[in-house]
N, C-alpha and C positions, 0 to 999 in steps of 0.2 A: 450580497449577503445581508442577512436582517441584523438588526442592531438589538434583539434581543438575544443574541448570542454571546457568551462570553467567550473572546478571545483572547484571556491572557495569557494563556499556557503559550503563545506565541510569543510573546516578549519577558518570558523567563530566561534569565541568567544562564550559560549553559559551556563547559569548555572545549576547546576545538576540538577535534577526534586525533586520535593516535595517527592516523596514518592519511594520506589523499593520492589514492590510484588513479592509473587511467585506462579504461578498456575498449578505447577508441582513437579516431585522431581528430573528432570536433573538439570545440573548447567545453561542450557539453557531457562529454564522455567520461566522466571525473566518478566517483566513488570514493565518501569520508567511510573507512573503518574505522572501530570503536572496540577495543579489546574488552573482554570481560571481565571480572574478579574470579577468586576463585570457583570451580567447578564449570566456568565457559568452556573446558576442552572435552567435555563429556556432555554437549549440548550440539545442538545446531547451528550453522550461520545463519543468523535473521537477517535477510537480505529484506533493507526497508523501500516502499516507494512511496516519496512525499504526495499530496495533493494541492487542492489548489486549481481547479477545475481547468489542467493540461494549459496554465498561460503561461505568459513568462515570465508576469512580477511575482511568481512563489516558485523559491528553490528549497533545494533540500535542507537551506540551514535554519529551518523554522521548525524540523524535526530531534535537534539538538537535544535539545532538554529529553526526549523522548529517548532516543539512540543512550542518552547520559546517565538516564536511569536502569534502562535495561543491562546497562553496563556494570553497573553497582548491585543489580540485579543475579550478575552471572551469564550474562549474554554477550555473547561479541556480534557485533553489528555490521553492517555494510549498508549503508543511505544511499542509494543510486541518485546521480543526476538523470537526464534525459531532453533530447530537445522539445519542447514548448512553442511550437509554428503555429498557428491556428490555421486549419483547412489540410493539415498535411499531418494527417493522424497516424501512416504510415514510417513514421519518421520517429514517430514518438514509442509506438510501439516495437519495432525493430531496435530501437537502443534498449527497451529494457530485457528484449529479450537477448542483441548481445552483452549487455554489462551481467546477465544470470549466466549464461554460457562462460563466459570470463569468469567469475566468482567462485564458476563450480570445482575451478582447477589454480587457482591461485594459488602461488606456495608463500604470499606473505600474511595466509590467514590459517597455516597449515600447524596444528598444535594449539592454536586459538579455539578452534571447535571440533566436533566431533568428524568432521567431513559432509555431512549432511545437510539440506539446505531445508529450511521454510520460509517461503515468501509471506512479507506483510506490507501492507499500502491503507492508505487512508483515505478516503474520499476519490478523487478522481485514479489517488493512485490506488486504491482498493479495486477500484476498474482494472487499471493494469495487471496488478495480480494476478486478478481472477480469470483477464484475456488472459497473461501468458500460462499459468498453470492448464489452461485447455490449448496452447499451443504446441505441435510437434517439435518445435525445436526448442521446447523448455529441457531440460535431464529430470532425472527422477527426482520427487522431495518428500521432504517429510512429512509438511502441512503447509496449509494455506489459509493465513488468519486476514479478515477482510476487515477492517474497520470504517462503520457510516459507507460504505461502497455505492458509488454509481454505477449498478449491477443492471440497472434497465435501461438501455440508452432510449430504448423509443419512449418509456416512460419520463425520463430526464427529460426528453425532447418535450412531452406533452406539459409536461409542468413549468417549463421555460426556466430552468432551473438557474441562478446568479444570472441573469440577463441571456438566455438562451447562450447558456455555453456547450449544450453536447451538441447545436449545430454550428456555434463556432470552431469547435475542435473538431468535428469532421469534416466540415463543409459544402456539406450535404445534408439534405433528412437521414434520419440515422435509418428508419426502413430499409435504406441503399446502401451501408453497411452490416446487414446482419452477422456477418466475417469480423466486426469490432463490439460485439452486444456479447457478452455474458453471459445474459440469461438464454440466448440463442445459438449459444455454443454446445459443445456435448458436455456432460460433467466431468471432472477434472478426475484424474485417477487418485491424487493423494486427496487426501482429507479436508475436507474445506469448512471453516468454522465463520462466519460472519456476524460482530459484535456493535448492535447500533444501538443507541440514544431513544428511546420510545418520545423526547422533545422535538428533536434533531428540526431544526425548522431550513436547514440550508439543502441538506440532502434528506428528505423523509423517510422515516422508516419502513413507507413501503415498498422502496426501491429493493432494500434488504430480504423483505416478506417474498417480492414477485421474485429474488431470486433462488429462497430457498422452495420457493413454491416450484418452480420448473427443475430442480436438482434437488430432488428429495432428501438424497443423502447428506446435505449439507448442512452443519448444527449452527440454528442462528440461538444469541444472547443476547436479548434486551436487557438493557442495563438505564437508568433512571438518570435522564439530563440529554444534553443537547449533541451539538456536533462534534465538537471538542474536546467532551469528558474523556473518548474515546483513546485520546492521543498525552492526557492529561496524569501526570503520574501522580498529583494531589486528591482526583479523584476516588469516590466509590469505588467509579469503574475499573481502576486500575489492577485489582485484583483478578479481574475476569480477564482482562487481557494476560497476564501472568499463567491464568488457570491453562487457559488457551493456547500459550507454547508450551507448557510442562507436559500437554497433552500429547504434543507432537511426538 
């Protein structure tokens, strides 16, 4: 990561979630829910996946503050964990897609939201999103908001992006995964919105560009600052993110 990024929104203050599920039997299979304020049961569950470029010094509780707002917001939340192996990308993607399968029938988030799901992820977990929404064993949703996404893996690849992590996290050239690339998946049935940083110097904004560029139908916002703003409730950008599930 460059050190002209501000990352403070990561050591913001933030308090622990309502609830900590499990929709697995690894020690990784965990899910913090985060009940809404009023109006979250006439909403969707924002099922969150953190980033962190798929390693496993970044878990989900660096989305806190993020999950804390949206909460105060009118959103009830769900922050997936997931396992973080490098070379076993398989691994990583199969939890997020069962912790969504689990989420989507949960009866302790039943009256918390409207029943409806939109996925959000942020940097590497922007990736995952946007794999599982073109995945068959996702359920139907409502939207799919990508933030900073590492939507081009071969692109990611070519940039060597935080010390060549999307051949870390595959362990392979990503060419030999096109079955994990985004942009070379088909487009997602619900609604796909993708919100980057025109700064963003950790994932570039034309990760975002090449992926609205190959799924037309996808609405990207550029929003003014770096990688962070995106996840940043102090932010500009914070309103676009807002705009972005009201949309759903």
């Amino acid at each position: 990561m460059t050190a002209a990024e501000d990352r403070s929104v990561l050591q913001l203050p933030a308090p622990a979630p309502d609830l900590e599920l499990r929709y697995g039997d690894h020690p990784d299979a965990v899910v913090d829910v985060r009940f809404g304020r009023a109006g979250a049961e006439r909403r969707p569950l924002v099922v969150f996946v953190h980033g962190g470029f798929w390693r496993p010094a970044y878990d989900r509780v660096h989305v806190r503050p993020l999950t804390a707002a949206l909460a105060e917001a009118g959103w009830t939340t769900a922050a997936i964990e997931y396992r973080r192996v490098p070379g076993r990308p398989d691994d990583t993607v199969d939890d997020v897609a069962a912790a969504i399968g689990f989420l989507s029938g949960a009866p302790d988030v039943a009256g918390r939201c409207d029943g409806r799901l939109v996925l959000a992820g942020h940097s590497a977990g922007g990736h995952l999103v946007l794999q599982a929404a073109a995945d068959l064993r996702t359920p139907p949703l409502a939207g799919v908001l990508a933030l900073a996404p590492v939507a081009d893996l071969r692109l990611g690849e070519e940039l060597a992006l935080d010390g060549d992590a999307v051949r870390a996290f595959l362990g392979r050239p990503a060419g030999e995964r096109p079955d994990l690339d985004p942009v070379r998946q088909p487009a997602p049935a619900a609604p796909v919105t993708v919100v980057h940083g025109t700064s963003d110097e950790i994932v570039p904004l034309s990760l975002g560009r090449s992926y609205v560029a190959a799924h037309p139908s996808a609405g990207l916002v550029e929003v003014e600052g770096g990688h962070f703003v995106v996840i940043d409730p102090r932010s500009a950008a914070w309103p676009e993110l807002l705009a972005a599930l009201a949309a759903c």
